[in-house]
C-alpha positions as CSV (number, residue, x, y, z in Angstrom):
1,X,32.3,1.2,14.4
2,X,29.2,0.7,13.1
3,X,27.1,4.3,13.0
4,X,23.9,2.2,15.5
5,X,26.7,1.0,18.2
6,X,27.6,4.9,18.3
7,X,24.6,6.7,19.6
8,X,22.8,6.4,23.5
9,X,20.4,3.6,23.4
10,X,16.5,4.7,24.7
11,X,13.2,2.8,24.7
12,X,10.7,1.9,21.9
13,X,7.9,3.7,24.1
14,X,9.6,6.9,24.4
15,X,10.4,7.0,20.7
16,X,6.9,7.2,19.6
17,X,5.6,9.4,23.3
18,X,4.0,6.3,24.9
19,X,1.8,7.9,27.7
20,X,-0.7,6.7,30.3
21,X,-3.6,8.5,30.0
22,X,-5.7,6.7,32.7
23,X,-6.7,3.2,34.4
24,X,-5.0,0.6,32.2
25,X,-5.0,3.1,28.8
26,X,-2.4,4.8,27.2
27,X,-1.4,7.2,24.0
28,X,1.1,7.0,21.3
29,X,2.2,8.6,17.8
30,X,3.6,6.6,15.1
31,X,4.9,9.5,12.6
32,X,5.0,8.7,8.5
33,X,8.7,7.7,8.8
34,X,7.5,5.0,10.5
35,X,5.7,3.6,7.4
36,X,5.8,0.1,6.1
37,X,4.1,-0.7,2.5
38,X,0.9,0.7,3.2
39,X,0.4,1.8,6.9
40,X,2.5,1.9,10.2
41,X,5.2,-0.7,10.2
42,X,3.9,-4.5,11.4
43,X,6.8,-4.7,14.0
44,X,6.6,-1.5,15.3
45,X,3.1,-1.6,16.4
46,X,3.5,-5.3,17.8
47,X,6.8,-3.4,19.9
48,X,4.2,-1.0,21.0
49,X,1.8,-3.7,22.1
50,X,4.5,-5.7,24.0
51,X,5.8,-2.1,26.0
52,X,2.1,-1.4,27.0
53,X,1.7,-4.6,28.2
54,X,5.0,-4.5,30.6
55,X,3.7,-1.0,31.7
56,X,0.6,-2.4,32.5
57,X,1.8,-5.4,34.5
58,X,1.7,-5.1,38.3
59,X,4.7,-7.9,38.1
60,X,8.2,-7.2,36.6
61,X,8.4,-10.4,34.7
62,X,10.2,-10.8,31.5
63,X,8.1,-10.9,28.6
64,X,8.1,-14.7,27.3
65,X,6.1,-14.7,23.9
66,X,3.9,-12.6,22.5
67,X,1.0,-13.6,19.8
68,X,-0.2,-10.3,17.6
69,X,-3.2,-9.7,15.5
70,X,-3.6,-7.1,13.1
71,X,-7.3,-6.4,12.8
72,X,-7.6,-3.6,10.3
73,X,-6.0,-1.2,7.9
74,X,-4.0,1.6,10.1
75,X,-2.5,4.7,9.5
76,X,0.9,6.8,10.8
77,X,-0.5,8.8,13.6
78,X,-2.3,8.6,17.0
79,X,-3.0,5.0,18.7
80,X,-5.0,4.6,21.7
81,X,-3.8,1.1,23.8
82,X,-5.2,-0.8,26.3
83,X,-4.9,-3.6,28.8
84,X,-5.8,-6.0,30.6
85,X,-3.7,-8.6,33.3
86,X,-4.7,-11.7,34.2
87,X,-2.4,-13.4,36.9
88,X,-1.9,-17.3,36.2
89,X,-0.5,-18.4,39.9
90,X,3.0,-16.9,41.3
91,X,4.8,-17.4,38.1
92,X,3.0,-15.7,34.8
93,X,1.3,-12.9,33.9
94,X,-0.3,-12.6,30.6
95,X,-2.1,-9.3,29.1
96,X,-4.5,-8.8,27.1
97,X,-3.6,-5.5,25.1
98,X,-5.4,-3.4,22.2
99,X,-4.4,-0.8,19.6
100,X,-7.0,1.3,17.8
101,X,-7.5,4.2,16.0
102,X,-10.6,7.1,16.0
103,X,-12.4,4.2,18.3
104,X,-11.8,1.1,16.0
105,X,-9.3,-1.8,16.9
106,X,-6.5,-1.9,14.6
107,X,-4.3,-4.9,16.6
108,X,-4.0,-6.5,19.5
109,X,-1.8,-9.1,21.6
110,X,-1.9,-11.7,24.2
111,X,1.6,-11.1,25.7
112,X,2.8,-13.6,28.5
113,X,5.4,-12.4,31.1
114,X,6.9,-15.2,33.4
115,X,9.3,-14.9,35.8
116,X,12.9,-16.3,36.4
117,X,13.7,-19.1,38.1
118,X,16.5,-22.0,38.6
119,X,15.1,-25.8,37.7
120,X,17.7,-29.1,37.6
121,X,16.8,-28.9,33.6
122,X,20.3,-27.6,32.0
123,X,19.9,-24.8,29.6
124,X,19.3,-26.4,25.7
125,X,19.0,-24.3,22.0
126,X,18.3,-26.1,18.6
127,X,19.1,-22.7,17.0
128,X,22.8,-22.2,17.1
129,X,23.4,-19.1,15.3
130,X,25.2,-19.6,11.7
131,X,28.6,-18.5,11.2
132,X,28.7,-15.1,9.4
133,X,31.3,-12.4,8.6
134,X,31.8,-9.7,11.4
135,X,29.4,-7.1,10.6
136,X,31.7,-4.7,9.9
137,X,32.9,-6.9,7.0
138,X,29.5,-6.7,5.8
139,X,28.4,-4.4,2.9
140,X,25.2,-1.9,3.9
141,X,21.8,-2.3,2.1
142,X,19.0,-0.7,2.4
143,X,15.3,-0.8,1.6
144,X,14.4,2.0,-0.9
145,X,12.9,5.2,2.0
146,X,11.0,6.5,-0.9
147,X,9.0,2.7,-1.1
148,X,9.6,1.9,2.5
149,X,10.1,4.9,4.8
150,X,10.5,2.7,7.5
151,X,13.8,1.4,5.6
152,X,15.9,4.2,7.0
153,X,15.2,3.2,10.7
154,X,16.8,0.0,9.7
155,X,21.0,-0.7,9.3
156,X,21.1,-3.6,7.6
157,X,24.8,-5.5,6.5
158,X,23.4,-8.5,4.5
159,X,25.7,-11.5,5.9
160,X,24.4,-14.9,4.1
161,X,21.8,-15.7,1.4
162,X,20.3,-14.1,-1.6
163,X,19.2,-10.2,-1.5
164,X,15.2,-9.7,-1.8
165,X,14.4,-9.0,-5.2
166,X,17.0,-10.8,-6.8
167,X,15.4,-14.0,-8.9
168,X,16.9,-16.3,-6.4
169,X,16.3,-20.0,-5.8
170,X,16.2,-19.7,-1.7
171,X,13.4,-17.6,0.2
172,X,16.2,-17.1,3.0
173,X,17.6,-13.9,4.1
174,X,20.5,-13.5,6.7
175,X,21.5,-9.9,8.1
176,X,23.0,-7.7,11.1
177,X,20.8,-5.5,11.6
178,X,20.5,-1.9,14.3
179,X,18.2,0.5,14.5
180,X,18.0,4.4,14.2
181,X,17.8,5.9,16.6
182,X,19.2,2.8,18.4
183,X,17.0,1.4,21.0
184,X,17.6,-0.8,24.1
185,X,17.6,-4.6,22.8
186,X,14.5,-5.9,24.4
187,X,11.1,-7.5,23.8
188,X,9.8,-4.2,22.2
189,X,12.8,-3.7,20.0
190,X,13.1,-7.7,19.1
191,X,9.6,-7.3,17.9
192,X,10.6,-4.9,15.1
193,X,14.2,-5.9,13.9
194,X,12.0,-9.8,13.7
195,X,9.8,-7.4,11.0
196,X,12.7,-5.3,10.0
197,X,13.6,-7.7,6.3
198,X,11.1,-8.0,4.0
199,X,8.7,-11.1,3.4
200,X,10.8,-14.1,3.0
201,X,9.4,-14.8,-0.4
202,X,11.3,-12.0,-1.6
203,X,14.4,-13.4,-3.0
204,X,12.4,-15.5,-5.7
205,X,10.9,-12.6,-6.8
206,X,12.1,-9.9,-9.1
207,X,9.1,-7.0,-8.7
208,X,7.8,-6.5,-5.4
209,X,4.2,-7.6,-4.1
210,X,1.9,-6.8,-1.8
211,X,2.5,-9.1,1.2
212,X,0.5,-8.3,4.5
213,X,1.1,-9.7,8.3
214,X,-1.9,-11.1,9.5
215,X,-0.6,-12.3,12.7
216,X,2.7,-12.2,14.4
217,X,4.7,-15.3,17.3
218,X,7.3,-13.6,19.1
219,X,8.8,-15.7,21.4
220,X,12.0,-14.8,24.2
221,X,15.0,-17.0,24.6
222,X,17.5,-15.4,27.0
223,X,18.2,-13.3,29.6
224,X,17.5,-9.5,27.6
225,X,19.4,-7.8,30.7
226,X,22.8,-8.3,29.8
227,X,22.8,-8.0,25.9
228,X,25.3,-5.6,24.6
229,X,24.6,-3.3,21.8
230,X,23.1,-3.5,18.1
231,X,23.6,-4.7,15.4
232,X,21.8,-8.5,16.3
233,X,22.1,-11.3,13.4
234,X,18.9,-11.5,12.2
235,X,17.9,-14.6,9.8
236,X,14.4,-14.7,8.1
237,X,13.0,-17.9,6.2
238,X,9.8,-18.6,3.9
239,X,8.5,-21.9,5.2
240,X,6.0,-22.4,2.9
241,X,4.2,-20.1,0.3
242,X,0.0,-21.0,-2.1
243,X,-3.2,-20.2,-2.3
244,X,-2.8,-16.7,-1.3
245,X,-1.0,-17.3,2.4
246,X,3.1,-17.1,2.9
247,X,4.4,-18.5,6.2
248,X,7.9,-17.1,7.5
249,X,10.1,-18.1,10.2
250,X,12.4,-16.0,12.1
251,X,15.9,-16.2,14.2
252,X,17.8,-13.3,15.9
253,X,20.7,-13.9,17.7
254,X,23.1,-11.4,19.7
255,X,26.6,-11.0,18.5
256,X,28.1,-13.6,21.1
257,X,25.8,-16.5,19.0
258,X,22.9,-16.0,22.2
259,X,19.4,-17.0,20.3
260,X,17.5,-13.8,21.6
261,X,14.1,-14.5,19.9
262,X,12.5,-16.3,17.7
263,X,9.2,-15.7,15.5
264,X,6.7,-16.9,12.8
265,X,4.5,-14.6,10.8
266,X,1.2,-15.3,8.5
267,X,1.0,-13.3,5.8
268,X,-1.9,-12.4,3.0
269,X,-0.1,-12.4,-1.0
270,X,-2.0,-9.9,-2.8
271,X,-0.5,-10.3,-6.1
């Protein structure tokens, strides 16, 4: 049994103390094992943004699709979040929420909640999930904790396509991936296993560069309340890469072949 399928599942929100602190704010700490290349880890903080965001709703809707900015350069430590709701008829919610740091915005996120409901449109996915060993069968990896700390919150089994790193000829990465601690699989957790494998350029490359989210599309397939434990198969894809932008694509998929989310990120390439 995998070591994540062992331990009590809890909330992205309690992991790093997410507290209200008043009207439509709240508190969190992000500590330094949290760290990505240079600053708090991309999917971590957009997880963050999603949880304040279902806090902050007056309507328990499920959280649809979320669209993430990162606005400056921050740091492991305290956050201050806000939010605001604006209801769009009976049906959708969608938030308004913002991350900063000693008073300057650092991210934010227009996150849309919608509720259930039964149509006469059947159920359709163009995403079926690939076929992959078990993820027992699967080898560990893991990113270097002394380059990445963030790295050893991530179990990774690599499944399909090249390793990053490795001189490849396809920017495609496949993996089961958990987390540690293990956390509930929901929007806030989806958010940072979608950021949890590194750029998708990675596999052409043999020496690491620096490659920066600008903004992050999450966006909600199925029903979150009856998925079963980690690890989720999570497959990420450079769509296109020049003139100093790289475009990735990602699927994650439960271990029953359920697409659970799917999600595109911008990046800057610094070298």
């Amino acid at each position: 049994i995998l070591s994540c399928m062992m331990k009590l599942t809890g909330r992205l929100g309690a992991e790093f103390s997410l507290t209200a602190t008043g009207s439509g704010r709240w508190h969190a700490d992000v500590d330094d094992s949290w760290r990505g290349w240079t600053g708090p880890h991309g999917g971590t903080l957009a997880g963050l943004l999603i949880e304040t965001a279902q806090r902050a709703s007056t309507r328990d809707y499920p959280v649809r699709a979320a669209d993430v900015r990162f606005l400056g350069r921050p740091a492991t430590g305290s956050f201050t979040l806000s939010a605001t709701e604006h209801t769009v008829g009976r049906s959708t919610t969608i938030l308004d929420v913002l991350a900063a740091q000693n008073g300057a915005p650092v991210a934010a996120a227009t996150v849309t909640l919608g509720a259930t409901a039964a149509t006469g449109t059947g159920a359709h996915t163009a995403r079926p999930a690939p076929a992959v060993a078990a993820p027992q069968d699967c080898a560990p990896f893991q990113l270097p904790p002394e380059i990445v700390p963030v790295g050893a919150h991530f179990v990774i089994r690599p499944a399909a396509g090249p390793l990053p790193l490795s001189g490849a000829d396809e920017a495609m990465m496949c993996a089961w991936i958990g987390l540690d601690p293990a956390l509930t699989i929901d929007a806030p957790s989806l958010a940072v296993l979608a950021d949890a494998l590194p750029p998708g350029l990675f596999p052409l490359l043999t020496a690491p560069v620096a490659v920066p989210t600008v903004t992050l599309s999450l966006q909600l397939h199925a029903d979150l309340a009856g998925i079963g434990a980690a690890p989720v198969l999570v497959r990420a894809a450079n769509v296109s890469t020049g003139d100093g932008w790289s475009v990735d694509d990602t699927d994650i998929w439960d271990r029953d072949g359920v697409l659970l989310a799917t999600a595109r990120q911008t990046r800057r390439v610094l070298g």
